[in-house]
RODO-2510 file (C-alpha; in nm, 4 decimals, decimal comma):
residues 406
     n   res          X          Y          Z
     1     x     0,0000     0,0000     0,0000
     2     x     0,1056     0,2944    -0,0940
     3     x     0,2076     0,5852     0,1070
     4     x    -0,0705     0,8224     0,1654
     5     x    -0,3413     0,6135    -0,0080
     6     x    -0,6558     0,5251     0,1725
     7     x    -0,6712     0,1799     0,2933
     8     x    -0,9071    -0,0021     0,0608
     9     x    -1,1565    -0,2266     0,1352
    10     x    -1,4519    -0,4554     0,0312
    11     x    -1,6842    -0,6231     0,1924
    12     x    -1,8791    -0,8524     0,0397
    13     x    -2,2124    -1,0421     0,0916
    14     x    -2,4829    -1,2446    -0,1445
    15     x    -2,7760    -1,1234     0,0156
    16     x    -3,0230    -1,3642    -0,1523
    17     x    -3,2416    -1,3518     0,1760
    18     x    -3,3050    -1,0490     0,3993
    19     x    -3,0410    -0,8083     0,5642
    20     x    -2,8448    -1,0224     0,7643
    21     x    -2,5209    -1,0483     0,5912
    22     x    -2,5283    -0,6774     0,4569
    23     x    -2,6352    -0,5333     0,8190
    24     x    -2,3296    -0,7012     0,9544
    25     x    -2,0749    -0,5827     0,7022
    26     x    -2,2349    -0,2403     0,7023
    27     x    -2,1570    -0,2537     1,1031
    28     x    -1,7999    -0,3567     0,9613
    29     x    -1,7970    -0,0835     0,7386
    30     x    -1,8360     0,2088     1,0200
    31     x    -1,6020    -0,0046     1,2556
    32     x    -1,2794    -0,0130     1,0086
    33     x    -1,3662     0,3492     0,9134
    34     x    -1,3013     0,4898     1,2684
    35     x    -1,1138     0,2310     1,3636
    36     x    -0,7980     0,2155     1,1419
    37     x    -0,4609     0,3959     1,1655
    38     x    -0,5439     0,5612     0,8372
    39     x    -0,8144     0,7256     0,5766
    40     x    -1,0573     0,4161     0,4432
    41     x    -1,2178     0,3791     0,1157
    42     x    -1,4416     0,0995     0,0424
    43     x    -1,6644    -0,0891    -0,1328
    44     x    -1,9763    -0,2933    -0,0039
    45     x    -2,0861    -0,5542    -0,2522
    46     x    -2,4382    -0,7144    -0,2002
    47     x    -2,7504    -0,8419    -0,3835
    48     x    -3,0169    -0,6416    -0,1891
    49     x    -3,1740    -0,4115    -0,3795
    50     x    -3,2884    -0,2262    -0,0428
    51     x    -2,8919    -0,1641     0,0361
    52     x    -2,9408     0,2033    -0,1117
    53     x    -3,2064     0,2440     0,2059
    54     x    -2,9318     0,2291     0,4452
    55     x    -2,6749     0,4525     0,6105
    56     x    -2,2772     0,3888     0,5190
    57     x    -1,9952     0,5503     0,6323
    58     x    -1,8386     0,8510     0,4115
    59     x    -1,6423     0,7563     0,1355
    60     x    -1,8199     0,4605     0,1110
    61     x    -1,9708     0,3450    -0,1883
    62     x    -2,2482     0,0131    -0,3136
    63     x    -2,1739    -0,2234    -0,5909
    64     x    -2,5539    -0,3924    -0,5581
    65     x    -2,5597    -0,6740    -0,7653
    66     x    -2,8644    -0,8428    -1,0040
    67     x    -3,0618    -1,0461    -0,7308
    68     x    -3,1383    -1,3752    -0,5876
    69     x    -3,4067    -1,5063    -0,4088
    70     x    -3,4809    -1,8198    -0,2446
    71     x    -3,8320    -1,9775    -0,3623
    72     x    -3,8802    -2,3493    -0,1724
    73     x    -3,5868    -2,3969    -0,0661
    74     x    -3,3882    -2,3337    -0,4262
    75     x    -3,2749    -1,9977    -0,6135
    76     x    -3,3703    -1,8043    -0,9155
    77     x    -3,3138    -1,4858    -1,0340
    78     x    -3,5162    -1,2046    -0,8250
    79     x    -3,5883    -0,9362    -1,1041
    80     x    -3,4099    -1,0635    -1,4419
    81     x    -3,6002    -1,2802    -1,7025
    82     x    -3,2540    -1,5512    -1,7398
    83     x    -3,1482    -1,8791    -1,6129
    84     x    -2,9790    -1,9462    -1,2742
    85     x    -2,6465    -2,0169    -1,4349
    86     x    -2,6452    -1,7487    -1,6614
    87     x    -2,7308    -1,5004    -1,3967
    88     x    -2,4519    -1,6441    -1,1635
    89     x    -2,1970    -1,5737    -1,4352
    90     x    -2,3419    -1,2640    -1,4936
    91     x    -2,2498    -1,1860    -1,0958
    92     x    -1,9429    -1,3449    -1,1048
    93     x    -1,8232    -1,1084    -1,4110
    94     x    -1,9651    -0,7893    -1,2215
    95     x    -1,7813    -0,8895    -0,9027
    96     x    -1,4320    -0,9843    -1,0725
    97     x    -1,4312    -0,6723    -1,2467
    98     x    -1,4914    -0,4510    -0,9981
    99     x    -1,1811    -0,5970    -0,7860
   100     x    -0,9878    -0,5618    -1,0386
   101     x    -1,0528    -0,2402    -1,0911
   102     x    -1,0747    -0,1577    -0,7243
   103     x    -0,7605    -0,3626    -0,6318
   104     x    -0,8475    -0,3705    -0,2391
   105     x    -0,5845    -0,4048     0,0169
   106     x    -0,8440    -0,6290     0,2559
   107     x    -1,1722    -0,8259     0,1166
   108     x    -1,4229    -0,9436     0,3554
   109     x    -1,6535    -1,2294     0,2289
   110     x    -1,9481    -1,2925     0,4308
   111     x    -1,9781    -1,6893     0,5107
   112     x    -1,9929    -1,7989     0,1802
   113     x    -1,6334    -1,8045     0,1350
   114     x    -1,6958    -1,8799    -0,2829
   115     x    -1,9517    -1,6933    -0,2704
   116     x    -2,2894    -1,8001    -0,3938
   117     x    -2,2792    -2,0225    -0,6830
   118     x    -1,9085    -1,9928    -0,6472
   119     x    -1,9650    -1,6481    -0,8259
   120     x    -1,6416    -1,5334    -0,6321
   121     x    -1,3990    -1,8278    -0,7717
   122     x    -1,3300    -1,6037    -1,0464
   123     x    -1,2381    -1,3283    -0,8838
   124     x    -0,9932    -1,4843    -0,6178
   125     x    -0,7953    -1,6609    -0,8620
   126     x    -0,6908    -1,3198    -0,9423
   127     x    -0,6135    -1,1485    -0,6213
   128     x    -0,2751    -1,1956    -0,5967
   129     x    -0,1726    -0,9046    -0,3370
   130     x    -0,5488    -0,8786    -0,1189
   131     x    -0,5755    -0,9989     0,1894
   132     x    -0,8696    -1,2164     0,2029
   133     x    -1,0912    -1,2639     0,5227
   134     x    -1,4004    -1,5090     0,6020
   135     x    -1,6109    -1,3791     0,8616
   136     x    -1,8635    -1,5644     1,0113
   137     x    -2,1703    -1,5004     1,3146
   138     x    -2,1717    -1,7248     1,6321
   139     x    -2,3918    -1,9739     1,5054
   140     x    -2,4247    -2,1161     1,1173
   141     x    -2,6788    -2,3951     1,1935
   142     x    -2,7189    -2,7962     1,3448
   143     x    -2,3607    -2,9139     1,3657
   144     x    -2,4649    -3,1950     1,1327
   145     x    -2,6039    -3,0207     0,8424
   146     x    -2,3277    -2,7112     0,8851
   147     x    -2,0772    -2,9482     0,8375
   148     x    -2,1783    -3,1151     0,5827
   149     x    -2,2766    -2,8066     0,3697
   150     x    -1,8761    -2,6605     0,4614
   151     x    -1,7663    -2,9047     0,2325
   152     x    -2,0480    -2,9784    -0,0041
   153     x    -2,0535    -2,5966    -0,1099
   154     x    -1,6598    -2,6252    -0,1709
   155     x    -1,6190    -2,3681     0,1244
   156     x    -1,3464    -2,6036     0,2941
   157     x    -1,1636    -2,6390    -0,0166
   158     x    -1,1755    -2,2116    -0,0915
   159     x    -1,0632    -2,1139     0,2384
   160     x    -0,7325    -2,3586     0,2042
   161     x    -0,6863    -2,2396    -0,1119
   162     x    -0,7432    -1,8475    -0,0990
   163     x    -0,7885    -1,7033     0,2256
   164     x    -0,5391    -1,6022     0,5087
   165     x    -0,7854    -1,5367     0,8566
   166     x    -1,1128    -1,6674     0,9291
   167     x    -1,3211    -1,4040     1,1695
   168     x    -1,5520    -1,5444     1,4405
   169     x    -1,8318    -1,2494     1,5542
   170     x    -1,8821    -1,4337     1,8492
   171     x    -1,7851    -1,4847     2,2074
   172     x    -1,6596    -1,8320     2,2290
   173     x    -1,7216    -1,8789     2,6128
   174     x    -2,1265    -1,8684     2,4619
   175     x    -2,0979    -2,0442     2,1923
   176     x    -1,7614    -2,1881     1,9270
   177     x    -1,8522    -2,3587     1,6125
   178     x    -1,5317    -2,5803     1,6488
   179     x    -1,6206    -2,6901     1,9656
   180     x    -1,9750    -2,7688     1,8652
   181     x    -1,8655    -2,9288     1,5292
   182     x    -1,9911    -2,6676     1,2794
   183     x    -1,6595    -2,5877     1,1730
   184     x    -1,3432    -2,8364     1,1040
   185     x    -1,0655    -2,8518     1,3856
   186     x    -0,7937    -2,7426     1,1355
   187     x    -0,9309    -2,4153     1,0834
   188     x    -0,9304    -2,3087     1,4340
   189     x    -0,5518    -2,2253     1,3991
   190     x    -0,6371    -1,9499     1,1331
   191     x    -0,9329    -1,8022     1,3139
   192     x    -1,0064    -1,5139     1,5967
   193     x    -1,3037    -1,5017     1,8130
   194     x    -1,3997    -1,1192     1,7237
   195     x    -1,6703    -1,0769     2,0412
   196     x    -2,0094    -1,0366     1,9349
   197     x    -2,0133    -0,7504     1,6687
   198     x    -2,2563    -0,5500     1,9466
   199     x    -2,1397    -0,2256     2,1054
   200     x    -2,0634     0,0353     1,8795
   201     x    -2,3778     0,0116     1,6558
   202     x    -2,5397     0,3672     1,6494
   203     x    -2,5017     0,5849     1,3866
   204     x    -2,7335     0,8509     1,5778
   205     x    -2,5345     1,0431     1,8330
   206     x    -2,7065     1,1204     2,1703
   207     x    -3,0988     1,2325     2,1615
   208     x    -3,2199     1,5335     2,3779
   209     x    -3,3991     1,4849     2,6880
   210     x    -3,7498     1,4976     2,5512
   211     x    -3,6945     1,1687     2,2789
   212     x    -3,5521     0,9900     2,5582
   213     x    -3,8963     0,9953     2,7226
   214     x    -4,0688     0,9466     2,4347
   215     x    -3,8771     0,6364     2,2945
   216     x    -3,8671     0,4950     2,6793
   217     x    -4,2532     0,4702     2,6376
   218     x    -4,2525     0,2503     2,3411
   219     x    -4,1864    -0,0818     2,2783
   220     x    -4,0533    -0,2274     1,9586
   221     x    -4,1067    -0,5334     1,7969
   222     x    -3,8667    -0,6137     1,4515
   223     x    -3,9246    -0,9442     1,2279
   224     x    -3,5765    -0,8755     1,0383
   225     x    -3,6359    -0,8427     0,6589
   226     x    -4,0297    -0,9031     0,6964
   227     x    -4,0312    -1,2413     0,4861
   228     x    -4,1407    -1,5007     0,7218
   229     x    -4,2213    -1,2525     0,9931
   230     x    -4,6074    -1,2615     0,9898
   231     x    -4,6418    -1,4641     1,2862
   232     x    -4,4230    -1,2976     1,5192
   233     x    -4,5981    -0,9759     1,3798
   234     x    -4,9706    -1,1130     1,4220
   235     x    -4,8904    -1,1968     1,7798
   236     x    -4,7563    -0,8066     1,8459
   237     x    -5,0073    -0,6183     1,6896
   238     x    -5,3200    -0,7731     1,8308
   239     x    -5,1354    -0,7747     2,1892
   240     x    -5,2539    -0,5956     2,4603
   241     x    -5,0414    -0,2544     2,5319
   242     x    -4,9564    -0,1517     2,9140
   243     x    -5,1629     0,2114     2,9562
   244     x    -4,9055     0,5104     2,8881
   245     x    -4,7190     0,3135     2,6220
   246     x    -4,7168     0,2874     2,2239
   247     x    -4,5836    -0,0502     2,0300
   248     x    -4,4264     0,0192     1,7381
   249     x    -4,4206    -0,3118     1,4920
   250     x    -4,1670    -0,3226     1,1924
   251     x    -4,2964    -0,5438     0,8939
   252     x    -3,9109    -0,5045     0,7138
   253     x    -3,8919    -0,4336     0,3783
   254     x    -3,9684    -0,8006     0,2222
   255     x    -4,3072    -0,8797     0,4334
   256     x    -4,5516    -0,9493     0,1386
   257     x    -4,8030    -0,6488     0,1164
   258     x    -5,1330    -0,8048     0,1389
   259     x    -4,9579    -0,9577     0,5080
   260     x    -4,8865    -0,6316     0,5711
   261     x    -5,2129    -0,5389     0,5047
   262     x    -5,3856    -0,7697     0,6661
   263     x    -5,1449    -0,6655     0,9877
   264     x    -5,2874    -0,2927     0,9877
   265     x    -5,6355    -0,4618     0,9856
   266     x    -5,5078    -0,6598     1,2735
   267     x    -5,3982    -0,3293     1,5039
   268     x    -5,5967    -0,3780     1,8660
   269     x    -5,5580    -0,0017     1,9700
   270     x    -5,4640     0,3112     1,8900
   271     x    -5,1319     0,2430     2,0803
   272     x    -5,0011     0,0071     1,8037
   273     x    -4,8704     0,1170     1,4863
   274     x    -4,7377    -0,0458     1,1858
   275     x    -4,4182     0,0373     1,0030
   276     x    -4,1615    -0,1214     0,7416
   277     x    -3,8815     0,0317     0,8244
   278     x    -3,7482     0,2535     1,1605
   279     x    -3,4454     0,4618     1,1073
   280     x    -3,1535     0,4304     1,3869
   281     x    -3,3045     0,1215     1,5096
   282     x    -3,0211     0,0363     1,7350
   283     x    -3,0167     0,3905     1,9290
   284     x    -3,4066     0,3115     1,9596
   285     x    -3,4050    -0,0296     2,0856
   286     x    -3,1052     0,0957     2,3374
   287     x    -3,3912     0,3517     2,5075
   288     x    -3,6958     0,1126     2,4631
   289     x    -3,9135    -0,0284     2,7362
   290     x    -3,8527    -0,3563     2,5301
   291     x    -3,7843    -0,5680     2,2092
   292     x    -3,9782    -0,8367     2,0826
   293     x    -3,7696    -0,9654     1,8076
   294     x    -3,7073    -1,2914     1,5813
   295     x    -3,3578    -1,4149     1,6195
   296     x    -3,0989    -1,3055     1,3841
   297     x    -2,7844    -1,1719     1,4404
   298     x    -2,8038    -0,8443     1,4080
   299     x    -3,0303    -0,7489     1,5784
   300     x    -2,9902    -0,9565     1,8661
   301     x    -2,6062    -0,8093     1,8967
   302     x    -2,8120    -0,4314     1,9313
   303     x    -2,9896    -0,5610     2,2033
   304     x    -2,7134    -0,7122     2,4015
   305     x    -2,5401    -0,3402     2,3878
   306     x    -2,8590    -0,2113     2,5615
   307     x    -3,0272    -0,3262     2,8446
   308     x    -3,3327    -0,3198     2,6986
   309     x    -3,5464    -0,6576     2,8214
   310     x    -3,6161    -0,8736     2,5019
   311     x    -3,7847    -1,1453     2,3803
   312     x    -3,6450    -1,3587     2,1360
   313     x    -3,8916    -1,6064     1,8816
   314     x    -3,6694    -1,7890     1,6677
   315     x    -3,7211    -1,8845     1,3289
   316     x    -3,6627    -2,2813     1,3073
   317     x    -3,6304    -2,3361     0,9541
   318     x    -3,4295    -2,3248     0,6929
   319     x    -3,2005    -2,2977     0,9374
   320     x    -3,1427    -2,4107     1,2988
   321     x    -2,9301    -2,0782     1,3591
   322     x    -3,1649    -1,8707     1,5227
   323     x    -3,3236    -2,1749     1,7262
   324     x    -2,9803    -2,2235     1,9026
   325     x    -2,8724    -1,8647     1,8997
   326     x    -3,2341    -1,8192     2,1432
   327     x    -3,1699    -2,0762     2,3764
   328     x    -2,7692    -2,0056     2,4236
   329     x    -2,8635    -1,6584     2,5111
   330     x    -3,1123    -1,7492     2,7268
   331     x    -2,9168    -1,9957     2,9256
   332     x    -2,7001    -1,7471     3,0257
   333     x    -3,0015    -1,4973     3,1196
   334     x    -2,9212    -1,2220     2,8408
   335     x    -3,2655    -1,2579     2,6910
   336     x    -3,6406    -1,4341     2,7362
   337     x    -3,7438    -1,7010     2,4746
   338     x    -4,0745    -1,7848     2,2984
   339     x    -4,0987    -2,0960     2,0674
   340     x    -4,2713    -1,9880     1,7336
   341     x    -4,5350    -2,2236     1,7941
   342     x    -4,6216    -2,0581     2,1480
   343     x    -4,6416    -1,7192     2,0420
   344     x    -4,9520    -1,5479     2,0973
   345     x    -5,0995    -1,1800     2,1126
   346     x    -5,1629    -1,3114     2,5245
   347     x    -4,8495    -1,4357     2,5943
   348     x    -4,6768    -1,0710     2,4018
   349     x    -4,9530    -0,8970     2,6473
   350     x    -4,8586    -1,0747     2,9512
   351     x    -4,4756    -0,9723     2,8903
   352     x    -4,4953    -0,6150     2,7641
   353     x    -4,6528    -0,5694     3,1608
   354     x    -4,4154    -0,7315     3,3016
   355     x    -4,1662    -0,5165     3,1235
   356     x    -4,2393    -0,2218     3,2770
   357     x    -3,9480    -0,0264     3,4433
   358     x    -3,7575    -0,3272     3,4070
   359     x    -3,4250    -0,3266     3,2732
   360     x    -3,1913    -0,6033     3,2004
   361     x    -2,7548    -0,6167     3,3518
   362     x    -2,5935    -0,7992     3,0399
   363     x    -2,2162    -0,8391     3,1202
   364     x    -1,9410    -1,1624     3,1393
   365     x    -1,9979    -1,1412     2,7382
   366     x    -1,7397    -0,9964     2,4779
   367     x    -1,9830    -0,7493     2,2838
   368     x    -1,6700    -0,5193     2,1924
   369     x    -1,6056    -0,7510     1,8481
   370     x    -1,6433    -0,3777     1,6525
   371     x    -1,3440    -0,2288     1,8293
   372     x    -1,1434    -0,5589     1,7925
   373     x    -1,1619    -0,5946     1,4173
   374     x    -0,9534    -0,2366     1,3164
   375     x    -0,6650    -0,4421     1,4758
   376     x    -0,7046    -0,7404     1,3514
   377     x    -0,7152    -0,5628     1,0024
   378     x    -0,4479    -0,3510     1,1175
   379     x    -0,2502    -0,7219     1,1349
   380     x    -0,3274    -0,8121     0,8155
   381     x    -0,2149    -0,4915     0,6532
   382     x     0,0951    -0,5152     0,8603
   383     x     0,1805    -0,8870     0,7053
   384     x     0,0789    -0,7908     0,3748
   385     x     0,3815    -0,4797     0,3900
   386     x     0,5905    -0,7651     0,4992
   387     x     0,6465    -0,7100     0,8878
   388     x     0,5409    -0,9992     1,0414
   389     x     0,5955    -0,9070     1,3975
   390     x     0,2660    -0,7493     1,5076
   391     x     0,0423    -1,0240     1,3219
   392     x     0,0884    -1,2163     1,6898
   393     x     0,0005    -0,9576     1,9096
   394     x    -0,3209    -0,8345     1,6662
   395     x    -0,4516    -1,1682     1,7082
   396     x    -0,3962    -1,2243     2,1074
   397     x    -0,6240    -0,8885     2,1295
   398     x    -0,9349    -1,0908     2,1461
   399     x    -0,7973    -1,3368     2,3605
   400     x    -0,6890    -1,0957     2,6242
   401     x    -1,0358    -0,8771     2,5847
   402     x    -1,2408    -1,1979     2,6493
   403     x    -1,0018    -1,2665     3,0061
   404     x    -1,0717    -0,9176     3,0509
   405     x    -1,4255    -0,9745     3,0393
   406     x    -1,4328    -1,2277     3,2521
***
C-alpha cells in the first residue's frame, strides 16, 4: 500500500435472503472506518436491492448486484427474465471486475467463502496481493447439516486455497462452532473469536432529553427483513399494550403487502402502529421499554449493547441458527425465549406488563467484536507490507479482551 493512499476495502455479501449479511458488514464498514490507523475507502458488494435504504460511512460506496431469491428452498433470479447459471456468471463477471478495478488491500466475504454459486472463484484466482478474510456469526446452523454443507458448497476447499484469517463475531465462552462441530478442527488455527459484533452500533449520536422519554414509552417489535415474519408480527399487533405506552411493529422491507395489510387490519388499539422500516433502530431499541424480536444476528447483537429486556422467537427453519442462537442466550439470562409455535398476542400482552421499568444487567460477554476488528485488520495490513511481527500480538487482542471480560 502505498504511502498516503486510503486503505481499501470490500466487503462482500450475497444477500439472496433479507439483511443479515449486509447489516453485519455495514456494522464492519463504520467499525474499520473509525477504527484504522489511516483514511478508508471501500466498497460494499451485495444483492439487496434495499442496500441504497441504508446509512454507510463517508467515502463509502455500493456495488448492488442483479438479485437472488430463495423460492422453496432453491434460487432463481429475483428481477431478471434468465437462467440461474447465466445469472450467476453474470455476478461473477460484475464482481471480478470490480476488484480488479478496485484492487483492495483487505476483502471481507461474508460466510460464503466462494460466494454463492461460487460467483467469487473467479475473482480470487486473481487477487494476488489482497488480503482475504471469512467472517462468520456465532452460530451457522445444526452441527450436522453445517458441516456437511462446509464441504459440499466447496467452502473447505476455498478457504485452504485463498484465504489467510477466518473471523468469528462471536464470544466463544457462549458459543464456538469448532467446539460444537460446525466448523473443522484445522481451521481453528487461522481463526479469531472477534466478540459479538454488538457495542458500537449507532449511527445517531445522543438524543435530547425529551426523545428519551418518548422512545422509553414505546416498545418495539422487529421481524428482520419481513419475509417469514407474519407470525411474530400477528402476535404483536393484536397484543394488549400496558396504559401510557405505544408498540411500534416493523414489517421489514420483504413482508408481502397483502400480510402487511392484513397486519394494519389486525392493530388492537390506537397504541399500536405499523411500520416497514425505523431509522436508527439500534439507538431506539437501546432507550426502549422492550424488544420483541425474531432471532438473527443483528439485531440480537443491538440488544445485548442495551439493556433493553427482550424477547427472542426464533425462526426454526431453513435454518437451525436462530433456534440455538435463542436458547444459548437465554441460558445465560441475556434474553427471554418464545418458541414460534407458542407465540400469541396473550403471551406478548402478559410480557410487555411485566416489562415495565424493568431493565436487564448484560455483562461476562465480549460485545466489543467492533473495536477488535480495526486491529485485527491492522494485522493483516501489517503482514501484507511484509512485517510480520505485530500479526501475533493483533490476534492475542481478542484473547486478552475476552479474560478481561471475565
Amino acid at each position: 500500500m502505498e504511502c498516503g493512499k486510503p486503505i481499501r476495502i470490500v466487503l462482500y455479501s450475497h444477500d439472496a435472503v433479507g439483511l443479515g449479511h449486509l447489516r453485519r458488514n455495514l456494522a464492519l464498514s463504520y467499525s474499520l472506518s473509525r477504527g484504522l490507523y489511516g483514511p478508508v475507502t471501500g466498497l460494499l458488494i451485495s444483492g439487496n436491492h434495499h442496500a441504497g435504504r441504508l446509512s454507510r460511512p463517508d467515502n463509502w460506496d455500493l456495488l448492488v448486484l442483479p438479485g437472488y431469491e430463495k423460492l422453496g428452498g432453491n434460487y432463481r433470479s429475483r428481477q431478471l427474465v434468465m437462467p440461474l447459471a447465466e445469472l450467476a456468471a453474470l455476478r461473477a463477471k460484475i464482481i471480478a471486475s470490480a476488484l480488479e478495478a478496485f484492487e483492495p488491500d483487505i476483502l471481507i466475504v461474508d460466510k460464503h467463502p466462494a460466494g454463492l454459486q461460487g460467483e467469487l472463484l473467479p475473482a480470487l484466482k486473481t487477487l494476488t496481493t489482497t488480503r482475504l478474510v471469512l467472517g462468520l456469526r456465532d452460530i451457522l446452523d445444526g452441527p450436522e447439516t453445517a458441516l456437511a454443507q462446509w464441504y459440499a458448497s466447496g467452502s473447505h476447499q476455498a478457504v485452504r486455497e485463498y484465504y489467510h484469517r477466518i473471523w468469528i463475531y462471536s464470544d466463544p465462552r457462549i458459543h464456538s462452532p469448532f467446539d460444537s462441530g460446525e466448523l473443522p478442527e484445522e481451521l481453528r488455527a487461522i481463526s479469531d473469536f472477534t466478540g459479538y459484533l454488538a457495542k458500537g452500533r449507532r449511527t445517531l449520536g445522543e438524543p435530547d432529553a425529551a426523545m428519551k422519554n418518548q422512545w422509553g414509552r414505546q416498545f418495539l417489535t422487529f421481524v428482520g427483513a419481513g419475509s417469514d415474519g407474519f407470525p411474530v408480527a400477528q402476535a404483536a399487533v393484536r397484543a394488549r399494550v400496558p396504559a401510557g405506552y405505544q408498540h411500534l411493529v416493523c414489517t421489514g422491507p420483504d413482508m408481502p403487502a397483502e400480510d402487511v395489510a392484513a397486519l394494519r387490519l389486525m392493530v388492537s388499539s390506537p397504541a399500536i402502529s405499523v411500520t416497514s422500516f425505523i431509522e436508527h433502530a439500534a439507538t431506539r431499541i437501546a432507550y426502549a421499554a422492550g424488544l420483541l424480536t425474531m432471532g438473527g444476528y443483528n439485531t440480537l447483537c443491538e440488544a445485548l449493547a442495551t439493556d433493553t429486556p427482550t424477547l427472542v422467537v426464533p425462526r426454526r427453519s431453513p435454518r437451525l441458527e436462530q433456534q440455538i442462537r435463542a436458547q444459548v442466550l437465554a441460558e445465560c439470562g441475556l434474553i427471554d425465549m418464545c418458541p414460534i409455535d407458542r407465540i400469541t398476542p396473550a403471551f406478548v400482552g402478559d410480557w410487555l406488563e411485566r416489562c415495565s421499568g424493568r431493565r436487564v444487567v448484560r455483562s461476562r460477554i465480549d460485545l466489543d467484536g467492533l473495536q477488535h476488528v480495526p486491529a485485527l485488520a491492522s494485522s493483516l495490513l501489517t503482514t501484507k507490507e511484509g512485517t510480520a511481527d505485530a500479526t501475533d500480538t493483533a490476534h492475542r487482542i481478542c484473547a486478552e479482551n475476552l479474560s478481561q471480560a471475565v
